[in-house]
TORDO-361131 format. One record per residue (C-alpha): x, y, z; residue number from 0. Coordinates in steps of 0.02 Angstrom, whole numbers, plus 50000, padded with zeros to 5 digits. Example, Ala and Ser with C-alpha at 12.3 -4.5 7.8 and 13.67 -1.06 7.14 Angstrom:
+-------+-------+-------+------+
!     u !     v !     w ! dogu !
+-------+-------+-------+------+
! 50615 ! 49775 ! 50390 !    0 !
! 50684 ! 49947 ! 50357 !    1 !
+-------+-------+-------+------+
This chain:
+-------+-------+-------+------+
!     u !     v !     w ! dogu !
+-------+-------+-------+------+
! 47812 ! 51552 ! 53777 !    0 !
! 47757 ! 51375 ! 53727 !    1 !
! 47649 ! 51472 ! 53599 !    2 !
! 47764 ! 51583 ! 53527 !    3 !
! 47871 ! 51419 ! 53503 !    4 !
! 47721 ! 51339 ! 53411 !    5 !
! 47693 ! 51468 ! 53323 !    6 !
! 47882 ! 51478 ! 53244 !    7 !
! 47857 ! 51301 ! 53217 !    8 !
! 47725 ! 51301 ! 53139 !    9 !
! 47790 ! 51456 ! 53009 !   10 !
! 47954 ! 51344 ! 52983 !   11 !
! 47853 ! 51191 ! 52930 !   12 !
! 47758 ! 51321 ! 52819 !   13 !
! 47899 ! 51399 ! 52728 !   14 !
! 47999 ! 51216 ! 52712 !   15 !
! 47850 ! 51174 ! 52603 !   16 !
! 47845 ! 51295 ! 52519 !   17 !
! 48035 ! 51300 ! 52473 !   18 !
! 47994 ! 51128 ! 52419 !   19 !
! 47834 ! 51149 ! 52316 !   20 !
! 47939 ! 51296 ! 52221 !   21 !
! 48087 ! 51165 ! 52181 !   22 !
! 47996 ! 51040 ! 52109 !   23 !
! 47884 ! 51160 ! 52013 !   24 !
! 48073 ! 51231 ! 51961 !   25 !
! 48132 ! 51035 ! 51944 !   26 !
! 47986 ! 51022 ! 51825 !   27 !
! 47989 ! 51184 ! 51747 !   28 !
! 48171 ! 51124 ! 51683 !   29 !
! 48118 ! 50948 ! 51655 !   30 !
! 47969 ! 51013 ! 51498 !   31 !
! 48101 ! 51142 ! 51431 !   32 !
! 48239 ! 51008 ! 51405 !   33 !
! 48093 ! 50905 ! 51325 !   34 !
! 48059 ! 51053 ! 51209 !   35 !
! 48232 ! 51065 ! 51148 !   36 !
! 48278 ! 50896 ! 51123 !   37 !
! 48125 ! 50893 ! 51018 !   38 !
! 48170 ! 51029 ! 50930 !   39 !
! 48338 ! 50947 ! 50913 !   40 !
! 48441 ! 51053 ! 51039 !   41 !
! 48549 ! 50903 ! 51112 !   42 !
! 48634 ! 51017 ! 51183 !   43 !
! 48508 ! 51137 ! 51274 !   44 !
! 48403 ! 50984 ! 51339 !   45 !
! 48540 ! 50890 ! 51422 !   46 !
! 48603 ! 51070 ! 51516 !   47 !
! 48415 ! 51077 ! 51559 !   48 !
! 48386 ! 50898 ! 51636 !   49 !
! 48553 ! 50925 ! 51734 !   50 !
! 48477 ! 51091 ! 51790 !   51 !
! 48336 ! 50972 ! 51831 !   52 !
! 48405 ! 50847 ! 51940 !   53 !
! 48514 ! 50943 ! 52048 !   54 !
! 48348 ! 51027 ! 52107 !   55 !
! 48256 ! 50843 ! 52125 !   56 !
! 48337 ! 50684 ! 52071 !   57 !
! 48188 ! 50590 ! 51934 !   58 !
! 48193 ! 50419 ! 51856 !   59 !
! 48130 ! 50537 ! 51687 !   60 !
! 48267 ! 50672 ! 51706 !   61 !
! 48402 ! 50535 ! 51702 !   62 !
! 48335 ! 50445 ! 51564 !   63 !
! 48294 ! 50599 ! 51454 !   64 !
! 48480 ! 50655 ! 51498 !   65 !
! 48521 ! 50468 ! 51409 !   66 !
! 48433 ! 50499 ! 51268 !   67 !
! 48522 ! 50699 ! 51249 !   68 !
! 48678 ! 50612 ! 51275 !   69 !
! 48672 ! 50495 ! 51172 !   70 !
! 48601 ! 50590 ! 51013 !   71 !
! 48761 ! 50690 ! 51045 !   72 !
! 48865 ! 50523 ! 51014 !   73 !
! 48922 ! 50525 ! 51180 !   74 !
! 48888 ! 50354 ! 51219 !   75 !
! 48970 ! 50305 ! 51372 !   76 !
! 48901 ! 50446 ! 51487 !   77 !
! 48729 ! 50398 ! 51399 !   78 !
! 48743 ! 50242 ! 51477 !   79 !
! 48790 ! 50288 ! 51623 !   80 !
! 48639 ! 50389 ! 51639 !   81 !
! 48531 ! 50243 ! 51593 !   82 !
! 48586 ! 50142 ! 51711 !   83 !
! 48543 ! 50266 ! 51848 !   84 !
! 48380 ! 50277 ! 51774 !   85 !
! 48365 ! 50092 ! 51773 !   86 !
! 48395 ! 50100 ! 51998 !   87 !
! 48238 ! 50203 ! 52002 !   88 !
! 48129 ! 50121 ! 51894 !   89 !
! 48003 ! 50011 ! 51959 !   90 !
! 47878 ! 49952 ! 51798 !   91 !
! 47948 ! 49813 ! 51716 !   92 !
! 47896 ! 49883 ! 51521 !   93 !
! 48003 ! 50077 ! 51591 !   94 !
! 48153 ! 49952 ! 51633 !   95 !
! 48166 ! 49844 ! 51466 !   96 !
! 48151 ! 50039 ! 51358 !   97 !
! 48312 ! 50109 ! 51471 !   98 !
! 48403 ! 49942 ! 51458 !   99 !
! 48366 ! 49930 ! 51267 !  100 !
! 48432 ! 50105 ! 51280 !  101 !
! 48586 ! 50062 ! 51366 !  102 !
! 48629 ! 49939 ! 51259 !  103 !
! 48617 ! 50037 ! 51100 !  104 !
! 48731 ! 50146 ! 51179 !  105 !
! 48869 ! 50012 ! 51223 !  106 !
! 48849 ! 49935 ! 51063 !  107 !
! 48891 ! 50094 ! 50970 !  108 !
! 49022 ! 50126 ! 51093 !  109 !
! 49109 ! 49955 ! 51036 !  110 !
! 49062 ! 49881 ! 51205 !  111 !
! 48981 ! 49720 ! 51104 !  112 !
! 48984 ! 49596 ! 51270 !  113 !
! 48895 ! 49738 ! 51402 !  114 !
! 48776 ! 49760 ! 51241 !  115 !
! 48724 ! 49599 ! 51240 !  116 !
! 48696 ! 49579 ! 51414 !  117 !
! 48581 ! 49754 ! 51416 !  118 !
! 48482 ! 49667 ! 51288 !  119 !
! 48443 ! 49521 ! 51387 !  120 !
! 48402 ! 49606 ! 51524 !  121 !
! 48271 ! 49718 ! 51416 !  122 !
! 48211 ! 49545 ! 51356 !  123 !
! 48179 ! 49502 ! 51541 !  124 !
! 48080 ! 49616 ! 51585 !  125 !
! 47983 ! 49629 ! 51379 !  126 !
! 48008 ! 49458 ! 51284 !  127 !
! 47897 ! 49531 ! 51143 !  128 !
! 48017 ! 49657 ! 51107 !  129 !
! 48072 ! 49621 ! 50920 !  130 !
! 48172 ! 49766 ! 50895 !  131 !
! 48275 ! 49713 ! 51063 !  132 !
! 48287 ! 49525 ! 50998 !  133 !
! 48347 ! 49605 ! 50830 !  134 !
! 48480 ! 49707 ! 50898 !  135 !
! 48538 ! 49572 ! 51036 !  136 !
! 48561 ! 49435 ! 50872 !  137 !
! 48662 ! 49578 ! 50783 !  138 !
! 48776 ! 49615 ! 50932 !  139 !
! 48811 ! 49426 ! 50973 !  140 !
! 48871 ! 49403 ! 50772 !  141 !
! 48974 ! 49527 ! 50774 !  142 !
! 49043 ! 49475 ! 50930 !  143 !
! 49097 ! 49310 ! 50864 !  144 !
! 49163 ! 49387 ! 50695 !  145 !
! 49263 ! 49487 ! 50782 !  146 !
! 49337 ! 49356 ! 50889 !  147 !
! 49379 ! 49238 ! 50747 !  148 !
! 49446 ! 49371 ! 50666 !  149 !
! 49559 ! 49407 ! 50828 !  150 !
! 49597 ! 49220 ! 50824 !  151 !
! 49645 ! 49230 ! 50653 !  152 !
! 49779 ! 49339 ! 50678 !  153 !
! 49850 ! 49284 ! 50826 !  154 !
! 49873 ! 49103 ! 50719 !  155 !
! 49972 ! 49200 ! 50591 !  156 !
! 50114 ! 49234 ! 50690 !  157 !
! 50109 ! 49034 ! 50762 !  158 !
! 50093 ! 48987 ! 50576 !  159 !
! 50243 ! 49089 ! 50521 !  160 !
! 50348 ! 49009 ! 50678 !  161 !
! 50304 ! 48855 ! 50618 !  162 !
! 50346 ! 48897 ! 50429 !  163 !
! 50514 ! 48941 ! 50486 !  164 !
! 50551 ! 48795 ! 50587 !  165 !
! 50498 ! 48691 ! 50443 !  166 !
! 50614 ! 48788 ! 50338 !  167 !
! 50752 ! 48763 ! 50479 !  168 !
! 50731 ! 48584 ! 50486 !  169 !
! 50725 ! 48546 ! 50317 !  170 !
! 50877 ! 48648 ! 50280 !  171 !
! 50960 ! 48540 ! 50423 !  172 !
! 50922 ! 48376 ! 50333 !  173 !
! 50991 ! 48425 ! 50179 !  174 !
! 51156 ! 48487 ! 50260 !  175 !
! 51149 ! 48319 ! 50355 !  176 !
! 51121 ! 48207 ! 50200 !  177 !
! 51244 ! 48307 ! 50112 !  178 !
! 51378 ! 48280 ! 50236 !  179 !
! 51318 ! 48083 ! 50227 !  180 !
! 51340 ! 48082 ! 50051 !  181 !
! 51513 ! 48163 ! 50053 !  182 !
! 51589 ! 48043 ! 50185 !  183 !
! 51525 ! 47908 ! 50064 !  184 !
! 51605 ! 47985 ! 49933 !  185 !
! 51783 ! 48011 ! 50035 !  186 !
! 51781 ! 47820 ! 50098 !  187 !
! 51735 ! 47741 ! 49907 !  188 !
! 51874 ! 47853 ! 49847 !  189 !
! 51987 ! 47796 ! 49989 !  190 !
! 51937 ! 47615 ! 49952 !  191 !
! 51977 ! 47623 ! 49782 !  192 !
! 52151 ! 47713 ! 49808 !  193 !
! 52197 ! 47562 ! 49939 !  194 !
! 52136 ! 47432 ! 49801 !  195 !
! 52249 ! 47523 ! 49676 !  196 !
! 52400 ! 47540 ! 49789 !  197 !
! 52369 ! 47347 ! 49836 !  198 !
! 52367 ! 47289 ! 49650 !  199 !
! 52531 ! 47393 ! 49591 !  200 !
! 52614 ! 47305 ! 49748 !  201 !
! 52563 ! 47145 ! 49681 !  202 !
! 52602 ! 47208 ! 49505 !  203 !
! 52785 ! 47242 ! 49573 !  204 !
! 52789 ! 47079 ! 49668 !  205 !
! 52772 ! 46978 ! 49491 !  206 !
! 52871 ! 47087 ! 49391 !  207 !
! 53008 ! 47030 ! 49543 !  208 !
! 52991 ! 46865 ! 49500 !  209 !
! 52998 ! 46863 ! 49335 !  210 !
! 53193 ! 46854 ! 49345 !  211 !
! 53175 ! 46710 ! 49451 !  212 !
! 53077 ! 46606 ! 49305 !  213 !
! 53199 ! 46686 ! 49170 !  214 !
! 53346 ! 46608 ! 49298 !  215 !
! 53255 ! 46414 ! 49312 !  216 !
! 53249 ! 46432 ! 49115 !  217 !
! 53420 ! 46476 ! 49111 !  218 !
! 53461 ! 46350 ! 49211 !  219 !
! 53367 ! 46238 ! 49122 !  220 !
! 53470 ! 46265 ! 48965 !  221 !
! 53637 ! 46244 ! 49062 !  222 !
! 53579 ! 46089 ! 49123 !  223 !
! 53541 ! 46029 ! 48945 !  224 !
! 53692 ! 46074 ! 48893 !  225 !
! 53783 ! 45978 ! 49023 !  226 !
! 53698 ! 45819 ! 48936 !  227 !
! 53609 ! 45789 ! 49070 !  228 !
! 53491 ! 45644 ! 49049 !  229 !
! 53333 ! 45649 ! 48944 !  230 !
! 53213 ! 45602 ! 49096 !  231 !
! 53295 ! 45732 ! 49212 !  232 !
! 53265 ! 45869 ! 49070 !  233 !
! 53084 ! 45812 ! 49043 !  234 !
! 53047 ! 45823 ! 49215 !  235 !
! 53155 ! 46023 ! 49237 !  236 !
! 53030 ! 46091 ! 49076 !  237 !
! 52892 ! 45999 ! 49140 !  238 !
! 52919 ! 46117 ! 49312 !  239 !
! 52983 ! 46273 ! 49198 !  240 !
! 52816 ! 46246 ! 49111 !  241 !
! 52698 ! 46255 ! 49280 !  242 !
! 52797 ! 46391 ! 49339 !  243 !
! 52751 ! 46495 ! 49184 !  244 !
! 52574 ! 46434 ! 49207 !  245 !
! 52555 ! 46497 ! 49367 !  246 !
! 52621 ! 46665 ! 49313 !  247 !
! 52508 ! 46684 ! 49186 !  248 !
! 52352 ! 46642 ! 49314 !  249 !
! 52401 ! 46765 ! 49423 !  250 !
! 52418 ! 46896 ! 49280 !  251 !
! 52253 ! 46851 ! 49230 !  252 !
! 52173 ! 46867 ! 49402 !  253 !
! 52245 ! 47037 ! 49414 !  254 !
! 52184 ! 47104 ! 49254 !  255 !
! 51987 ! 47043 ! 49322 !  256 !
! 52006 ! 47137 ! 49484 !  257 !
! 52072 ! 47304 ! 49408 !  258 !
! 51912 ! 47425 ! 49428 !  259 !
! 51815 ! 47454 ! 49289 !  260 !
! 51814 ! 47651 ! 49237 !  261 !
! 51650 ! 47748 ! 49265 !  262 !
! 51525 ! 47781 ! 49105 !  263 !
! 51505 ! 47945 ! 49048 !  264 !
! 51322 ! 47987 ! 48964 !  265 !
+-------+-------+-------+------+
């Protein structure tokens, strides 16, 4: 019985390596025809046969041939994405820096500048004499900043315009302010003048009041000579009469000098 057991074993063992000799010759088998059509430029064909590929044995080469298919068919994400499982199963430093050059063609071209430009210095790591790496990692990084100025660039316009406008807004604030200035300066001189007017026709009435007054000493005056009153005491009456009249014709005069003076028109 311990025989017979042995024996089963021992077939079991046999067919298991078999099974598995047959699906890596099938893994392989897949793995050269996907080669042959993406070199005969059957994108297409070759990725179907590296996927046929690694679901019967999962290969650093069948992920990173499946890259390259994917990526000749512009579909740059999923190439990347099958770089970077090539990249976990890659173990020579020179295999590494080609699927990480790789990957960050792919980003780049997929508008993904920043994860570019750190694929391409990780390729750099692991090959520093890689030109054509160097070359591409300069390209990405000035673009990069290009496109970030230009980003900052337009998010200043809309600050600038703000700013414009609040200008605008301030300015037209000051003028309505030193407008309003001007026009109270205006109202009070006009106001002024009206009160100096109204204050010189009172005076003006307050002479022409007296006036009868003077007329009266004069007529007085003239009675009193005619009483033949005495020739000192009629001196001394036009001597007054005459002051009098003086001091009329001062205050006339001062008058006349404070009257304003019309405006000149050019």
């Amino acid at each position: 019985m311990n025989t017979r057991l042995y024996i089963s074993s021992v077939i079991m063992i046999l067919v298991a390596m078999n099974c598995y000799k047959l699906s890596s010759q099938s893994a392989h088998s897949y793995l050269r025809s996907g080669d042959k059509a993406y070199d005969e430029g059957n994108y297409s064909s070759s990725e179907e046969l590296y996927l046929k590929s690694l679901e019967e044995e999962t290969s650093t080469q069948g992920h990173f041939n499946l890259g390259n298919s994917l990526y000749q068919q512009e579909r740059y994400e999923e190439a990347a994405e099958a770089y970077a499982s090539a990249i976990n199963h890659l173990e020579k430093d020179e295999d590494r820096a080609k699927a990480y050059h790789n990957q960050g063609n792919a980003l780049y071209n997929n508008q993904d500048l920043e994860g570019s430009i750190e694929a391409y210095k990780n390729a750099l790591r692991y090959n520093n004499q890689d030109e054509d790496t160097r070359s591409n990692l300069v390209q990405a990084m000035t673009q990069l900043k290009q496109m970030q100025a230009q980003q900052q660039e337009q998010q200043q316009q809309p600050q600038d315009s703000d700013n414009q406008e609040s200008d605008e807004e301030n300015q037209e604030q000051q003028e309505q302010q030193q407008q309003e200035e001007q026009d109270s300066e205006e109202l009070q001189e006009e106001q002024e003048q009206s009160e100096e007017q109204q204050q010189q026709e009172a005076e003006q009435d307050s002479i022409q009041n007296q006036s009868p007054q003077d007329s009266l000493s004069q007529a007085q005056l003239d009675s009193l000579m005619q009483q033949e009153v005495s020739k000192e005491e009629a001196l001394r009456l036009l001597q007054i009469a005459e002051k009098e009249e003086k001091k009329l014709r001062d205050r006339i005069i001062r008058q006349d000098a404070n009257a304003p003076k019309p405006k000149k028109d050019w």
